[in-house]
N, C-alpha and C positions, 0 to 999 in steps of 0.2 A: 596643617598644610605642609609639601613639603618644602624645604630649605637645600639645595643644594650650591648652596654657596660657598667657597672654598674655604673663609672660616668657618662655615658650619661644620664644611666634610673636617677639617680639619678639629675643629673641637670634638666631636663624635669618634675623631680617630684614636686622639689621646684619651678619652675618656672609656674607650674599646681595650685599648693597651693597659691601663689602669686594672681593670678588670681581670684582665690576662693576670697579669702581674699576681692579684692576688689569689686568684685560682691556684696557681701553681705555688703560692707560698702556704696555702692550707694542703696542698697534697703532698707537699714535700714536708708539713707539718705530722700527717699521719702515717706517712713511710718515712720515715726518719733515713733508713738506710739508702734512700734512694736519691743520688745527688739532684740538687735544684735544680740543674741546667735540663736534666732531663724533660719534667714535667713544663718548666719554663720554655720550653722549645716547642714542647707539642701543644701547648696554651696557646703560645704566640701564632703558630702556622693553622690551629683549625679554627682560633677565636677570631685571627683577622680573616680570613676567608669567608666564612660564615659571619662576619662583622660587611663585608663587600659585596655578598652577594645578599643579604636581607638587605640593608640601606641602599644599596643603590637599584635591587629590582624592587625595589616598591614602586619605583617612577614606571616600571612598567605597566601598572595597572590603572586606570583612570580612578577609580573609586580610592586611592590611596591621595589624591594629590587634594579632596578636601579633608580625609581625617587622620592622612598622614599613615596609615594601615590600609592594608586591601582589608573586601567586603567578602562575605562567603566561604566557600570555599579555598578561596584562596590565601584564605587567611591563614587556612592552616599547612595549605601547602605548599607555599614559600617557606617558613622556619622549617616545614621537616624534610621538604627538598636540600634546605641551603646546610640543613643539617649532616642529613648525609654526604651530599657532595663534599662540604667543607672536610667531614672525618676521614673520607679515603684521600682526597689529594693534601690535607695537613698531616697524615699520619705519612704518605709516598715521601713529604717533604721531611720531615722530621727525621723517617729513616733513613733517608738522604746523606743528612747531618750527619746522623752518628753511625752509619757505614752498618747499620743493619737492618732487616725486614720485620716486618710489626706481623706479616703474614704468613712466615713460610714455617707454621704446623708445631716448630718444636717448643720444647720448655720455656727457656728466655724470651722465646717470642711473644709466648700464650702472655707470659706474664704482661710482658710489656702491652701486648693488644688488652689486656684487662685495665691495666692503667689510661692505657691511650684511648681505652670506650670511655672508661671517667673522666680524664680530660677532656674530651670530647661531648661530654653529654653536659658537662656543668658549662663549660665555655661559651658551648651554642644556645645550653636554656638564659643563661645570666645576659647574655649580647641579645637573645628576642625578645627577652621580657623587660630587657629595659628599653629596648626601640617601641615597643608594643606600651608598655605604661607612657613614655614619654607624648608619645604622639595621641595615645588617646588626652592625657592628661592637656596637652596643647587644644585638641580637639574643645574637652569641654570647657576650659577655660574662653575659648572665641567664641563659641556658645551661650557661657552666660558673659560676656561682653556684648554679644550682640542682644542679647534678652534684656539687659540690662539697659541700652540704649534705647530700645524699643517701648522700654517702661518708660524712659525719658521723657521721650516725644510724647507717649500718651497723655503722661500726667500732664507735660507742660501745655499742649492743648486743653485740658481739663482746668487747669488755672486758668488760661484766656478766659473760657467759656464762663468760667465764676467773676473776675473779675471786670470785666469788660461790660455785661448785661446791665450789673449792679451802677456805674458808672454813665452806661449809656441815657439809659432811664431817667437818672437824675441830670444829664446835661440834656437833654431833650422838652424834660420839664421846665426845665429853667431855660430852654431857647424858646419855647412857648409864651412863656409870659415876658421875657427881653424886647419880642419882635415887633409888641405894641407900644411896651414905656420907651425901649431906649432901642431901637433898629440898628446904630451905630455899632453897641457893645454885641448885639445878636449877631452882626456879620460877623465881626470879630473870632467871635466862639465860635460860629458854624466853620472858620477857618481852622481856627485849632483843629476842630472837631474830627475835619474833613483828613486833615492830615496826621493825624492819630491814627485813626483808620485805616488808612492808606500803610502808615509802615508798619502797622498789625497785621493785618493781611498779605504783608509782603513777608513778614518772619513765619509768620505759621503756614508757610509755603515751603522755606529753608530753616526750620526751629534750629538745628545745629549747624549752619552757617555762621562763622564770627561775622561780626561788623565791625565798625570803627568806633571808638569809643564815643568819638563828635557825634556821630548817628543816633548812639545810645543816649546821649545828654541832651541831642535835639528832638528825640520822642519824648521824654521826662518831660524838656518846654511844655513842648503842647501839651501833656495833661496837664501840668502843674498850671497852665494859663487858663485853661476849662475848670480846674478847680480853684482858681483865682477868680474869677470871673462869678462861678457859683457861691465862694462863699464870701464873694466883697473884702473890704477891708479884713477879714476875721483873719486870713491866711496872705501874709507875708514868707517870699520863697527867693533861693539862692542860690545858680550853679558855677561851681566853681571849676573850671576846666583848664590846664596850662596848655598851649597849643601845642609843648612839646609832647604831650600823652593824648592828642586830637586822634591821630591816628592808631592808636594801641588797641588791637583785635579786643574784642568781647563777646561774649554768648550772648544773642538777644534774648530781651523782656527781662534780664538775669536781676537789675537794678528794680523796675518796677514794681514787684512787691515791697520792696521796701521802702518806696516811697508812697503806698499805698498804705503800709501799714502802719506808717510817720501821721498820716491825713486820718485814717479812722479812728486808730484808738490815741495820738497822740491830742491832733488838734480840735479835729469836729467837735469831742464832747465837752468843749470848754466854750463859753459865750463866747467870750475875747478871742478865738484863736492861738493865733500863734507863729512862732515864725519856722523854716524848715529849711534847711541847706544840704543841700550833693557836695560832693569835693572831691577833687582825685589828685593823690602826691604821691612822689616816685622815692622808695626809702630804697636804695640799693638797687638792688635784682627785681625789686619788690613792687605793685601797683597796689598803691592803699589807697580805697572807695570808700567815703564814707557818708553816711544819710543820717543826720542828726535833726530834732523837733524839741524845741522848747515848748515843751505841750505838756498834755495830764498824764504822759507816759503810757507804756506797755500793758502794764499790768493795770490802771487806772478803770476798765471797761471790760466789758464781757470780750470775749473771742470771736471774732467774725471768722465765718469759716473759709473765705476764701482765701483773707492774709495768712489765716494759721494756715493753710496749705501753702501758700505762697512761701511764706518762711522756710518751712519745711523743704521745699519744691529749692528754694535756693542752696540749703545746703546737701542735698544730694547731686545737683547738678555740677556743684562744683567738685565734690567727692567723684563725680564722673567725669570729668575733663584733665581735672588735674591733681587727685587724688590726696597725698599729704603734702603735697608743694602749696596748696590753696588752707584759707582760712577764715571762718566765720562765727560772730560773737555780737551778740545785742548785750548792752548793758545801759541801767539807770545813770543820769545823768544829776550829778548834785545841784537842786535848787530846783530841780521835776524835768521833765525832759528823758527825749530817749535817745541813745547814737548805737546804728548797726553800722558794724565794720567787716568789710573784703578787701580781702589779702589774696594776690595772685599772682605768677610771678610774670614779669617783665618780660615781652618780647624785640629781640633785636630789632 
């Protein structure tokens, strides 16, 4: 896209000059006899010219202002226009300077117009080809960001769709047979149920919407009470929230996998259960999440495939929001047990 903003014109300007600079330090390297100021002068006058008329008629063309280059034709003739133009009124300038003509036929002249085309030709190709690499390279970079994002959303619908069925089914079962022994506990669940639901299908509407971290740890309740509820006494659960990180933006569903994958392969496959805790503490700059299960661990059970995607699914998503500012690490817990930790940084 293009940038025409006065630090931009302004970094692109010095970085145009830079250029110059060394043009005219290699030509004055292979004419030795030829003083620097000479080449340095006619660098300066056809590079920035042809530095002002490429970068600023690019805004002329609509097709330039998504990939920062015109399309077509025109692609190529803006650099060989601004080429030309820039060498007869940088060389008019130049010889301006130094009180002689680049044009009028004789010997000193010819010479100097043979230098003044090479200055001229390397100036204008090194100023297009870096407008022209740069913009495209911007180009395909927003490209696979947005490709990139897109993969996001998809997959992270694709985890709903896995874990959400799995879940459903088994709290459906178990509202089945509640609504006869115990009616009391079946409202209960159908409550959780209802509002599980509810703010599931309000994120997979906005998947990369933050929310509030309170929001994040009040959908956790409600599955963690459907899964309190289903597996009775077995599952004992703990959120820890300080009200001062209540409000602290989050990616939704981001926690959920792992508090999903605390319940399959830490606690379910143990008679007894077990116990499971969320927590969030502010280290510095820092938002440290953590989902720990005193249970049969990680590795304890085969791989279900929607937490091992979920896992997965968590840390590319953070790799996508906050790239190496963000942090993510499962480790065994001494005495069985599992704690997975995120790390992200703190917002004012």
């Amino acid at each position: 896209m293009l940038d025409f903003s006065a630090r931009s014109l302004a970094k692109r300007l010095l970085q145009t000059l830079l250029v110059c600079v060394g043009i005219a330090t290699v030509q004055h390297l292979f004419l030795p006899g030829l003083a620097f100021e000479v080449p340095l002068v006619y660098s300066l006058c056809i590079g920035l010219l042809c530095w002002a008329m490429v970068d600023l008629g690019r805004g002329l063309f609509p097709s330039a202002r998504l990939t920062g280059w015109p399309a077509g034709a025109s692609a190529v003739l803006l650099p060989v226009g601004a080429m030309a133009i820039s060498f007869a009124l940088g060389s008019a300038l130049a010889d301006y300077w130094f009180g002689w003509s680049t044009f009028d036929g004789s010997a000193m002249a010819t010479k100097h117009l043979h230098r003044s085309i090479g200055v001229s030709a390397l100036a204008s190709l090194a100023v297009n080809y870096y407008f022209y690499s740069r913009g495209k390279a911007r180009f395909l970079t927003e490209r696979l960001q947005a490709a990139q994002h897109q993969n996001t959303q998809a997959q992270l619908r694709l985890l709903q769709a896995q874990l959400e069925p799995h879940m459903l089914f088994n709290t459906l079962a178990n509202l089945r047979s509640l609504i006869a022994s115990d009616p009391v506990r079946a409202q209960t669940m159908l409550d959780h149920l209802i509002n599980f639901l509810r703010a599931t299908l309000q994120h997979s509407r906005s998947a990369d919407a933050p929310h509030s971290l309170a929001q994040e740890f009040a959908r956790l309740d409600d599955y963690l009470a459907l899964m309190s509820i289903r597996m009775g006494p077995r599952l004992h659960y703990q959120l820890n929230l300080p009200p001062a990180l209540a409000s602290q933006p989050i990616a939704p569903m981001l926690l959920q996998p792992l508090v999903e994958n605390g319940i399959v392969h830490g606690l379910e496959p143990l008679v007894a259960g077990g116990a499971l805790t969320v927590s969030a503490i502010q280290q510095g700059k820092t938002l440290v999440i953590t989902v720990g299960d005193k249970g049969a661990g990680y590795t304890a059970g085969p791989k279900d495939a929607a937490t091992g995607f979920g896992l997965q699914q968590v840390r590319e998503r953070l790799h996508t929001l906050y790239g190496a500012r963000a942090d993510f690490f499962i480790r065994a817990v001494p005495g069985g047990g599992t704690l997975a930790t995120v790390r992200i940084p703190l917002q004012a």
